[in-house]
N, CA, C and O atoms as a DFTB+ gen file, in Angstrom:
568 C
 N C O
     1  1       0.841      -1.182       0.000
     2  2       0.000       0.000       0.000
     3  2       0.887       1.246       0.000
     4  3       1.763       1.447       0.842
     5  1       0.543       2.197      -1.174
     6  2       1.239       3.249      -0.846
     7  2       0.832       4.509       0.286
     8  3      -0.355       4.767       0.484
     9  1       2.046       5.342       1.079
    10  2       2.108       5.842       1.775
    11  2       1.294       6.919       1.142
    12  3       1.346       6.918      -0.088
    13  1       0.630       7.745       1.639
    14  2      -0.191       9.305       1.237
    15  2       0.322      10.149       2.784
    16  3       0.723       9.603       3.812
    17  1       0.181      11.330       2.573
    18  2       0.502      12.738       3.156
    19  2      -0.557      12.614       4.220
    20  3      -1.582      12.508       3.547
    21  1      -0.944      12.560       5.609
    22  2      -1.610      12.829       6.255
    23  2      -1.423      13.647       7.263
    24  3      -0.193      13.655       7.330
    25  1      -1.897      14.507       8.292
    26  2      -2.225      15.945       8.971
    27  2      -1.080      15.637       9.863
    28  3      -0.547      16.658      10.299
    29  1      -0.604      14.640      10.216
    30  2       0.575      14.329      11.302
    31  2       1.906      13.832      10.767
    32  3       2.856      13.714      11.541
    33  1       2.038      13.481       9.238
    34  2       3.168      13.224       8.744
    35  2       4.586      13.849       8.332
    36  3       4.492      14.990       7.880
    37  1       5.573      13.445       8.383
    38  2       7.035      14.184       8.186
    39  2       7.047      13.642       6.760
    40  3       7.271      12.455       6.524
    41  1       6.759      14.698       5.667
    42  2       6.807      14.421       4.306
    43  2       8.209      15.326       3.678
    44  3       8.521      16.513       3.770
    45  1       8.843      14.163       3.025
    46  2      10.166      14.692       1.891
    47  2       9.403      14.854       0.683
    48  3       8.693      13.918       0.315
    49  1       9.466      16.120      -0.106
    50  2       9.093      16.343      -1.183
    51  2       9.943      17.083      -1.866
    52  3      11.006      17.328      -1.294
    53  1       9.796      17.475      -2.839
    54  2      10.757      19.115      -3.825
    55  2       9.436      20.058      -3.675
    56  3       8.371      19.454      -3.804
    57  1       9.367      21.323      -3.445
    58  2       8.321      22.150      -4.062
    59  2       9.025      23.261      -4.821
    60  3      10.191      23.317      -5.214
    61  1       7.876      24.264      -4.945
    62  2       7.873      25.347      -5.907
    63  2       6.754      26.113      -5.706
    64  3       5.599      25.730      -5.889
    65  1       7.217      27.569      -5.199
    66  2       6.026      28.555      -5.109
    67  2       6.560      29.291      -5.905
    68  3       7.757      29.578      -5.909
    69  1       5.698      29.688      -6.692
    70  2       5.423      30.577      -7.748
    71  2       4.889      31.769      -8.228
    72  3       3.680      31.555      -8.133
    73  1       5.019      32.859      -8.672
    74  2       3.904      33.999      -9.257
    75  2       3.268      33.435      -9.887
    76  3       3.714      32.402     -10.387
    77  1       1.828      33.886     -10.174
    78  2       0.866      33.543     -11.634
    79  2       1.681      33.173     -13.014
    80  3       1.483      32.149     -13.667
    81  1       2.705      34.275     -13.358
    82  2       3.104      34.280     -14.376
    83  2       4.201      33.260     -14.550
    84  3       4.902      33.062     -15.543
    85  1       4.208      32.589     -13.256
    86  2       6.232      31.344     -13.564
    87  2       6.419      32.108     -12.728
    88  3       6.143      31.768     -11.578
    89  1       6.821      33.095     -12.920
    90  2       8.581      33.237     -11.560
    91  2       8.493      32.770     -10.672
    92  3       7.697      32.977      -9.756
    93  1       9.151      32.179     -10.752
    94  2       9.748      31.015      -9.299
    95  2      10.262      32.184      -8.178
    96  3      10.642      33.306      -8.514
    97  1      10.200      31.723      -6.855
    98  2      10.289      32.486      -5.576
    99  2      11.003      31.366      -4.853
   100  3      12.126      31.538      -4.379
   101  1      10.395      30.296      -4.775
   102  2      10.879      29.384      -3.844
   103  2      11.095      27.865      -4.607
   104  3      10.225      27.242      -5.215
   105  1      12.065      27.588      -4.458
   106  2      11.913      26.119      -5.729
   107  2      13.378      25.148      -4.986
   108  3      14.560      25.479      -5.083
   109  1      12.842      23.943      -4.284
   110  2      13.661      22.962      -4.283
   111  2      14.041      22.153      -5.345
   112  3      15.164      21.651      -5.315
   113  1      13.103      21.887      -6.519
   114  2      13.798      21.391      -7.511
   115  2      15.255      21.223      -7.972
   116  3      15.753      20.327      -8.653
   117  1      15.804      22.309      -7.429
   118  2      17.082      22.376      -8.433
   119  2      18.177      21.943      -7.212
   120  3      19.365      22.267      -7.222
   121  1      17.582      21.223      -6.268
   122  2      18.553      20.761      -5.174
   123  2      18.018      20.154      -4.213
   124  3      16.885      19.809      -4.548
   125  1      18.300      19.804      -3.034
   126  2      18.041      19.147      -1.731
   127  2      16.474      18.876      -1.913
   128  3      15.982      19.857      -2.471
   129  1      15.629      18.010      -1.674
   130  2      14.546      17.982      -1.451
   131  2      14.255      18.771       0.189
   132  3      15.186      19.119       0.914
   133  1      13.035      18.914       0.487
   134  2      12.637      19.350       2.343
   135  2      12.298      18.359       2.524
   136  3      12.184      17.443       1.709
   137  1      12.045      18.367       3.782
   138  2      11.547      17.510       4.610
   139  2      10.703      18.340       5.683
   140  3      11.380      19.200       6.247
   141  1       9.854      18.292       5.938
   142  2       8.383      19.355       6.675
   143  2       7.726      18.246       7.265
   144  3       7.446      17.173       6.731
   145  1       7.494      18.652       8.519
   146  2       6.177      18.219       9.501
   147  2       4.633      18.580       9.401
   148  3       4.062      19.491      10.000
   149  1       4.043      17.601       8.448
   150  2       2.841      18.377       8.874
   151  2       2.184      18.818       9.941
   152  3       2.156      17.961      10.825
   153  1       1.449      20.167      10.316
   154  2       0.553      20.218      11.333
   155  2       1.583      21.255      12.197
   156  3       1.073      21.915      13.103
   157  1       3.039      21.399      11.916
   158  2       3.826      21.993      13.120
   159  2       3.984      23.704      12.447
   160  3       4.713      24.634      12.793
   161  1       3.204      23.612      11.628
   162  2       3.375      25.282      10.950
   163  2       4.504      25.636      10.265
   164  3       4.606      26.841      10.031
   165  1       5.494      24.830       9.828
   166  2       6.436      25.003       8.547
   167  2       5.540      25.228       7.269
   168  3       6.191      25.921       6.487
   169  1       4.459      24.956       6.815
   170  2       3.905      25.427       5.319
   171  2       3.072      26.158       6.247
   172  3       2.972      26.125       7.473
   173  1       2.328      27.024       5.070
   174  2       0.808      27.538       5.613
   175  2      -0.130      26.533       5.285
   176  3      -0.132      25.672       4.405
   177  1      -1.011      26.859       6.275
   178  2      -2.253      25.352       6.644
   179  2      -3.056      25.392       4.849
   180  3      -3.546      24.323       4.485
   181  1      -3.132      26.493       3.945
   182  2      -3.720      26.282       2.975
   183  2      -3.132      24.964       1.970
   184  3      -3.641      24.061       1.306
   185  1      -1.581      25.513       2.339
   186  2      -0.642      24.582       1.140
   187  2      -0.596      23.204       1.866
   188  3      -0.278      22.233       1.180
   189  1      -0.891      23.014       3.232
   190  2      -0.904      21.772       4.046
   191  2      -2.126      21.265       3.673
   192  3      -2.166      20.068       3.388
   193  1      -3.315      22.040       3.602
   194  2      -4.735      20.791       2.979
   195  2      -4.653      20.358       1.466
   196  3      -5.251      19.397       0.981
   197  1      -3.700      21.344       0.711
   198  2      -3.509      21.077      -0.739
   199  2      -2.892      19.475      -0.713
   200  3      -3.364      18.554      -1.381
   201  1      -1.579      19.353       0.337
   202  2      -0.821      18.135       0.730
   203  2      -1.790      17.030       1.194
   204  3      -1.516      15.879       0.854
   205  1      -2.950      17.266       1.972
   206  2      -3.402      16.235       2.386
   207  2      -3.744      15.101       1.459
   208  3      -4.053      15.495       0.334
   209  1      -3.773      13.631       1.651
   210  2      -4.135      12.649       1.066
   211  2      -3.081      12.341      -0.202
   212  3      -3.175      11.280      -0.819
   213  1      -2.108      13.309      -0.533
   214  2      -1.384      12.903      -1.640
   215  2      -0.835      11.766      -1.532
   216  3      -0.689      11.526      -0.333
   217  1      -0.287      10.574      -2.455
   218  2       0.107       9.928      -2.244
   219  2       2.023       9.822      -2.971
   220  3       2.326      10.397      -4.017
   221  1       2.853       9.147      -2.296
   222  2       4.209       8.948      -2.971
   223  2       4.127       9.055      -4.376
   224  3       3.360       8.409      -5.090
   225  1       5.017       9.967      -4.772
   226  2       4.773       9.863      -6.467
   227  2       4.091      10.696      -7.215
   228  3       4.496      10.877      -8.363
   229  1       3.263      11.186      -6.893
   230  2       2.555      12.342      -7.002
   231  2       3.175      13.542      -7.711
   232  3       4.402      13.497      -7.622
   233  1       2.784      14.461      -8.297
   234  2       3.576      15.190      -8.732
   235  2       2.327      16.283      -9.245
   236  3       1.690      16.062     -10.275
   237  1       2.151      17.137      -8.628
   238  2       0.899      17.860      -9.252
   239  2       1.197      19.399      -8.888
   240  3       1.989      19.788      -8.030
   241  1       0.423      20.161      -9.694
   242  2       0.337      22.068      -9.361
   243  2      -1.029      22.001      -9.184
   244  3      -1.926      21.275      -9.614
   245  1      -0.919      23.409      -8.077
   246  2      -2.351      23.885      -7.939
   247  2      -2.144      25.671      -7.999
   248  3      -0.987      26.090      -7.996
   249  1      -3.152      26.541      -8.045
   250  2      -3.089      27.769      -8.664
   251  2      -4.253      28.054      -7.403
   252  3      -5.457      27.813      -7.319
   253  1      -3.096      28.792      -6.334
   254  2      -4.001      29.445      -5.008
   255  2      -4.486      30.726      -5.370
   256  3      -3.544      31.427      -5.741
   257  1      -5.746      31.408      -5.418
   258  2      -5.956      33.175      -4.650
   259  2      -5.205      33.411      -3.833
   260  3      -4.489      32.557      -3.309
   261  1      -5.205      34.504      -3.576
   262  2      -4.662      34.951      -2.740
   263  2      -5.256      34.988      -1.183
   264  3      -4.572      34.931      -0.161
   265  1      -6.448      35.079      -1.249
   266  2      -7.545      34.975       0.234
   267  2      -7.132      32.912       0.607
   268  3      -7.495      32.332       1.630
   269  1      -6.410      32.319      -0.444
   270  2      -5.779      30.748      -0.125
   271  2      -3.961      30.834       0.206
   272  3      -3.137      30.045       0.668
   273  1      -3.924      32.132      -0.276
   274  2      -2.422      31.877      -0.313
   275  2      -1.736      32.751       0.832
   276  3      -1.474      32.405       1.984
   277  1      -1.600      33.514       0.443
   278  2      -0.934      34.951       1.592
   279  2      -2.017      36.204       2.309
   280  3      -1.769      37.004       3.211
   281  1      -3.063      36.034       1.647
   282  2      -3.919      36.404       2.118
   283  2      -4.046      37.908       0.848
   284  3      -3.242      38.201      -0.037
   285  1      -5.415      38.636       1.239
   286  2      -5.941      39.691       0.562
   287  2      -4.800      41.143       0.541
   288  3      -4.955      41.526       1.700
   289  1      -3.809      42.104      -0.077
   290  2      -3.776      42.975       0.344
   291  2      -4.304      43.726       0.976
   292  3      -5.344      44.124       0.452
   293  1      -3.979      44.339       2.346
   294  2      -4.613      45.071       3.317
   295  2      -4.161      46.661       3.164
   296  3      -3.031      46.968       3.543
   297  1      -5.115      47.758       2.560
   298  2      -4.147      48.950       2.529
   299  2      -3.707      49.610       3.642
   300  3      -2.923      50.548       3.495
   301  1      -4.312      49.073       5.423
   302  2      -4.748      49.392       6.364
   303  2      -3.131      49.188       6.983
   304  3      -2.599      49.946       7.795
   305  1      -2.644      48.224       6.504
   306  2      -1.196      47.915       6.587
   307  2      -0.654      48.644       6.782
   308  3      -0.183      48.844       7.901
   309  1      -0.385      49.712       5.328
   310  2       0.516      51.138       5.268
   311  2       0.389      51.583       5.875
   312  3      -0.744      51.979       6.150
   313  1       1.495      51.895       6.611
   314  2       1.495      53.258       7.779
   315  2       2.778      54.346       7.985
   316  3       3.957      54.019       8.119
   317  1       2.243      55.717       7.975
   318  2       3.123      56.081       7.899
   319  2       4.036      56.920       9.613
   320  3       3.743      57.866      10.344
   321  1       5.247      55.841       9.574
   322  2       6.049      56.263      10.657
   323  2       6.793      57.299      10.632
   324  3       7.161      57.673       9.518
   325  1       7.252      58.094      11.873
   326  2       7.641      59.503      12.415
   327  2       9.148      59.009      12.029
   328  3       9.434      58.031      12.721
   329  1      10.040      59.323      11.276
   330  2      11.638      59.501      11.572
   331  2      11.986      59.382      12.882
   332  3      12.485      58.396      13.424
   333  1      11.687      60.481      13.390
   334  2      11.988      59.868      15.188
   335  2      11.428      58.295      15.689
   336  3      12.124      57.502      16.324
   337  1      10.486      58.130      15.397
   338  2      10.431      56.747      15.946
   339  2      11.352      55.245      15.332
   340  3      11.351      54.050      15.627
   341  1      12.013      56.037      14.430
   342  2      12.561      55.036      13.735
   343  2      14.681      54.697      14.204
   344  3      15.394      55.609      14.623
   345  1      14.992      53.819      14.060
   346  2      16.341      53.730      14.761
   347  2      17.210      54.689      13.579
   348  3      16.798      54.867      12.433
   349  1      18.796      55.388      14.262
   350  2      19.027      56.465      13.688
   351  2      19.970      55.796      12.237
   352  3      20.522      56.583      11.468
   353  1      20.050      54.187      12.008
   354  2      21.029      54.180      10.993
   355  2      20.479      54.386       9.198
   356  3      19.333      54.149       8.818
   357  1      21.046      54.629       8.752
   358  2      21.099      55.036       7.455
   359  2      19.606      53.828       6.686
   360  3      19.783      52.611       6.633
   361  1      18.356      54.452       6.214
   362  2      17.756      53.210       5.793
   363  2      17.158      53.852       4.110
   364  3      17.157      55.057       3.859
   365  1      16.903      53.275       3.570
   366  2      16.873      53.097       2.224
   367  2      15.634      52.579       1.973
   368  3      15.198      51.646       2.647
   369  1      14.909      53.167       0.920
   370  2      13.634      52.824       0.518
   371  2      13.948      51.545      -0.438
   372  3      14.845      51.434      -1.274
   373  1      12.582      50.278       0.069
   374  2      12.512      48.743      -1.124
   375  2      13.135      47.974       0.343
   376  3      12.750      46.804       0.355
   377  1      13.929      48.291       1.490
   378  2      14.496      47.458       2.155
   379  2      13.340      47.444       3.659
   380  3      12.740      48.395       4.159
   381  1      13.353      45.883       4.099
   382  2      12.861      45.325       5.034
   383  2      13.305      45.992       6.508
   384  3      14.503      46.044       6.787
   385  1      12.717      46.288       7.052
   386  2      12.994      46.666       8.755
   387  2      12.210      45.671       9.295
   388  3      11.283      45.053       8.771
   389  1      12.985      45.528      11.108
   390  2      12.069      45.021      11.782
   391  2      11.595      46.054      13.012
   392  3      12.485      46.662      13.606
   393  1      10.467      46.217      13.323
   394  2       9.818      46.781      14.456
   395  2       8.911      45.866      15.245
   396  3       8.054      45.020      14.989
   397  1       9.670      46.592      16.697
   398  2       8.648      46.107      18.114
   399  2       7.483      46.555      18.726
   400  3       7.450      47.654      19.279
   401  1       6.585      45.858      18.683
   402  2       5.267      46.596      19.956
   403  2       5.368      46.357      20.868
   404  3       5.767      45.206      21.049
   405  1       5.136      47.103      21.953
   406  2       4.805      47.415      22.955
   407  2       4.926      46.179      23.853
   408  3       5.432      46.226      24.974
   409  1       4.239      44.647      23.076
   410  2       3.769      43.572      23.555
   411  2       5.331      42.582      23.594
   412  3       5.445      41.420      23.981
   413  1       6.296      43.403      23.113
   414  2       7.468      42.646      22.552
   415  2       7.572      41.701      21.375
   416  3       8.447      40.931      20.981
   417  1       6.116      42.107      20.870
   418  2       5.865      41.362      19.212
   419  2       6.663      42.121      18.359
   420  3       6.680      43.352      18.370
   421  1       7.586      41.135      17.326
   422  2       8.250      41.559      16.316
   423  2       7.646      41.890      15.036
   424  3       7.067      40.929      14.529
   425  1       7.608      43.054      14.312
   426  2       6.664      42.620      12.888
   427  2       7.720      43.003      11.717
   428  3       8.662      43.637      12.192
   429  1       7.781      42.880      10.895
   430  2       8.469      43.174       9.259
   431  2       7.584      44.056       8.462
   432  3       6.422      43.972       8.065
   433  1       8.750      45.132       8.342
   434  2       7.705      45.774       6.824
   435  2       8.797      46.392       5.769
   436  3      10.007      46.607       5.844
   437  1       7.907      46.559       4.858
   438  2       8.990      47.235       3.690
   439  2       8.813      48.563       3.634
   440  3       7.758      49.182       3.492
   441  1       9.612      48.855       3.721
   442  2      10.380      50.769       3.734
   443  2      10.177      51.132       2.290
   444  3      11.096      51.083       1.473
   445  1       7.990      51.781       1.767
   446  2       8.529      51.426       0.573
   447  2       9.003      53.205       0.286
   448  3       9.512      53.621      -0.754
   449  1       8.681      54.008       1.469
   450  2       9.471      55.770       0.893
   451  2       9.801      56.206       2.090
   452  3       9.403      56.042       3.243
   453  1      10.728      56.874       1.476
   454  2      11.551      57.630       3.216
   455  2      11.885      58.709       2.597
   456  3      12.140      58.804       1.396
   457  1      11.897      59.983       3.810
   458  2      12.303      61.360       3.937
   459  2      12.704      61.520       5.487
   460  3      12.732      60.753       6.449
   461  1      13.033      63.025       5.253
   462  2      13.441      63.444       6.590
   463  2      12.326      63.510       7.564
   464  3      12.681      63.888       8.681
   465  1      11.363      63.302       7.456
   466  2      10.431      63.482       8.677
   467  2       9.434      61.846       8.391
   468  3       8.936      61.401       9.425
   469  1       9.279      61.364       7.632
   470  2       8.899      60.079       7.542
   471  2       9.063      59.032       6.850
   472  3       9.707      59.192       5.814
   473  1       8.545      57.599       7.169
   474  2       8.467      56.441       5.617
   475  2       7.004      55.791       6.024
   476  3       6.241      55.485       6.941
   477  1       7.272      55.835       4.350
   478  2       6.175      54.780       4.567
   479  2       5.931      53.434       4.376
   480  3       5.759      53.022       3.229
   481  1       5.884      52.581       5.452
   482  2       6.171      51.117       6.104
   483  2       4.703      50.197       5.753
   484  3       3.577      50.206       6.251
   485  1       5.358      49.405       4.615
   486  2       4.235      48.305       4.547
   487  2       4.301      47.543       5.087
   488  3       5.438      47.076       5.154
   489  1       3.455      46.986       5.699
   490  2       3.726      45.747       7.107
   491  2       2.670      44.513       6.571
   492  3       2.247      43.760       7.448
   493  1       2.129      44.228       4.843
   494  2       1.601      43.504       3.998
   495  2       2.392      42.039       4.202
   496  3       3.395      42.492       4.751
   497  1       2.579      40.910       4.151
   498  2       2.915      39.884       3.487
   499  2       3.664      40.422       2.138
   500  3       2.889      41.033       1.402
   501  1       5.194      40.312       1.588
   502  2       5.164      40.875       0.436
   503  2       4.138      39.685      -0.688
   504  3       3.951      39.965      -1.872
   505  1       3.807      38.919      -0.304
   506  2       3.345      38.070      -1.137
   507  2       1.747      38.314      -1.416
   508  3       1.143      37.682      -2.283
   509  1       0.999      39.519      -0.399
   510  2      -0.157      39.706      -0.136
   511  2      -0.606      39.876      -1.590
   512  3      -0.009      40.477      -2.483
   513  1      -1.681      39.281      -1.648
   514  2      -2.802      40.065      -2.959
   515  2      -2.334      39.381      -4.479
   516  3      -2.927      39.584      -5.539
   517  1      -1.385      38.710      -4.336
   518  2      -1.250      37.801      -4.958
   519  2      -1.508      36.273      -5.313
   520  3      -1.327      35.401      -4.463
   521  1      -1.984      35.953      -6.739
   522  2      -1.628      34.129      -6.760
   523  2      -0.743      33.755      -7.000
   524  3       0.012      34.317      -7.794
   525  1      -0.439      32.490      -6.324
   526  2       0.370      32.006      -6.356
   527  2       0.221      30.470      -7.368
   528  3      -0.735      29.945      -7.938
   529  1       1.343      30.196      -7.264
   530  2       1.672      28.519      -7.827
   531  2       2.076      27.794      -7.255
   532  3       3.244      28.123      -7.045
   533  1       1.694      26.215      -6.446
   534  2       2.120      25.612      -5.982
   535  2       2.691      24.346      -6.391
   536  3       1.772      23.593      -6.715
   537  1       3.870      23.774      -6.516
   538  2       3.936      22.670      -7.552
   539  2       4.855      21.777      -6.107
   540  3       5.632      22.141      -5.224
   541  1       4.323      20.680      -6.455
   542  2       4.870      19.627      -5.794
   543  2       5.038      18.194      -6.121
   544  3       4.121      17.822      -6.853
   545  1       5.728      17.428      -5.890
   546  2       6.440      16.562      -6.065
   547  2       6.952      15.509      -4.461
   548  3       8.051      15.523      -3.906
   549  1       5.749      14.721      -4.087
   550  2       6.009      14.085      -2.965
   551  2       6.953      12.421      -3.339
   552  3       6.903      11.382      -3.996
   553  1       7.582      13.027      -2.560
   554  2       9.133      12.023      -2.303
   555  2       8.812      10.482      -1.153
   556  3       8.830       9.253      -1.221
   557  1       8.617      11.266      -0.445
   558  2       8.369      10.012       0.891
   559  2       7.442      10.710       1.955
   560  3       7.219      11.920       2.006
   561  1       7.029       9.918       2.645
   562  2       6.246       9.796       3.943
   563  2       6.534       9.000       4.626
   564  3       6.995       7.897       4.332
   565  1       6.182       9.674       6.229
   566  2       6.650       8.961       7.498
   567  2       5.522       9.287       8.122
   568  3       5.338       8.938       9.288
């Protein structure tokens, strides 16, 4: 009987996340296969029910929304931060910062404009509002 992907399994596969259009973002193909736990939050739970029931051998794409994939762009995201609140080293618009709340929660955003008195910090998924491509290729199950 062959092995299939179930909600508690340590599955070796190759994947590939994708833009709509091809561009590859993330692609084991061209080396090491992974090895991922289901259920322990290494994929997102969407691309984990895509996995469910697959069996060894398998080799299939699926074409997520975005409300399946990274979720909806939020414009509520953008915000624009004070220069002063920001740390004093040299930062550059297109590049990633990290900022703390209050709660000692870490978040990421992209610095997408800066001046002397502000930027403005997308704190989106860069992947938000996009589809994606999921291609996979299951190797083994445990």
């Amino acid at each position: 009987m062959t092995q299939s992907v179930q909600p508690d399994s340590l599955v070796t596969l190759h994947y590939r996340i994708a833009l709509e259009n091809g561009q590859p973002l993330i692609s084991t193909f061209e080396g090491t296969p992974a090895t991922l736990q289901m259920g322990a939050g290494e994929l997102l739970p969407s691309l984990e029910r895509m996995l469910a029931g697959l069996p060894v051998g398998t080799h299939q794409q699926f074409t997520l929304a975005p409300e399946d994939a990274f979720g909806p762009y939020n414009p509520e995201l953008v915000e624009h931060v004070k220069r002063e609140h920001m740390p004093e080293e040299e930062i550059e618009a297109m590049t990633i910062m990290e900022f703390g709340a209050p709660d000692g929660t870490r978040y990421s955003g992209l610095v997408r404009e800066i001046n002397d008195a502000f930027a403005v910090v997308d704190f989106n998924h860069p992947l938000a509002g996009k589809t994606i491509r999921f291609e996979v290729d299951i190797i083994g199950v445990v």
